[in-house]
N, C-alpha and C positions, 0 to 999 in steps of 0.2 A: 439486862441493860436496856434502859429507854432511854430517851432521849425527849419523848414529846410527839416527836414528828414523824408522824408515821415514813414519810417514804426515809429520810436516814435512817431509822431502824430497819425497813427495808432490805435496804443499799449495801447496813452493815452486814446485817445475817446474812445474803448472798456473800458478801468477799468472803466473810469469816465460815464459811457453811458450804459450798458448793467449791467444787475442784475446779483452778483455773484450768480456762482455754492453753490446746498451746500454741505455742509463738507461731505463728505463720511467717515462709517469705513474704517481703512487701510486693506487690503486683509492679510492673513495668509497662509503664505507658507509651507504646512505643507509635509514631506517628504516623499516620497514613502517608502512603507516596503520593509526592504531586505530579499532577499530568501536566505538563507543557500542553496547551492548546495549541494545534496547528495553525499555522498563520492562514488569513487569507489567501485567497488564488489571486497574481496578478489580473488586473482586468485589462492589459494592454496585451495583442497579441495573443489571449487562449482562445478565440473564436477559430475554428477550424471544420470549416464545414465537409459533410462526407458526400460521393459522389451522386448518391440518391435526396441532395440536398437540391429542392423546387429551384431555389436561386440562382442554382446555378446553369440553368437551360437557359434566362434570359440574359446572362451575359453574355454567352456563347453567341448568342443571334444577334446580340446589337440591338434588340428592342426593347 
């Protein structure tokens, strides 16, 4: 059986000739999780200096 066309002749002799695949489950595309980014750090009040902090000798003195 021809047709002409090579690649339908092909196409046919594969279905009609070779043993189908079998049916696979369908794969599940399942979403990555979203990360909340962390908000910003307030910039009001996080300044908290430690006691080896320079600044803080000339307050103490009043100079």
């Amino acid at each position: 059986m021809s047709t002409g066309n090579l690649l339908a002749d092909c196409e046919r002799w594969c279905r009609d000739t070779l043993p189908r695949r079998p049916v696979r489950t369908a794969l599940r595309v399942v979403p990555a999780p979203v990360e909340v980014p962390r908000p910003a750090p307030l910039r009001r009040g996080t300044f908290r200096p430690g006691a080896d902090w320079p600044g803080l000798a000339a307050l103490r003195t009043g100079s």
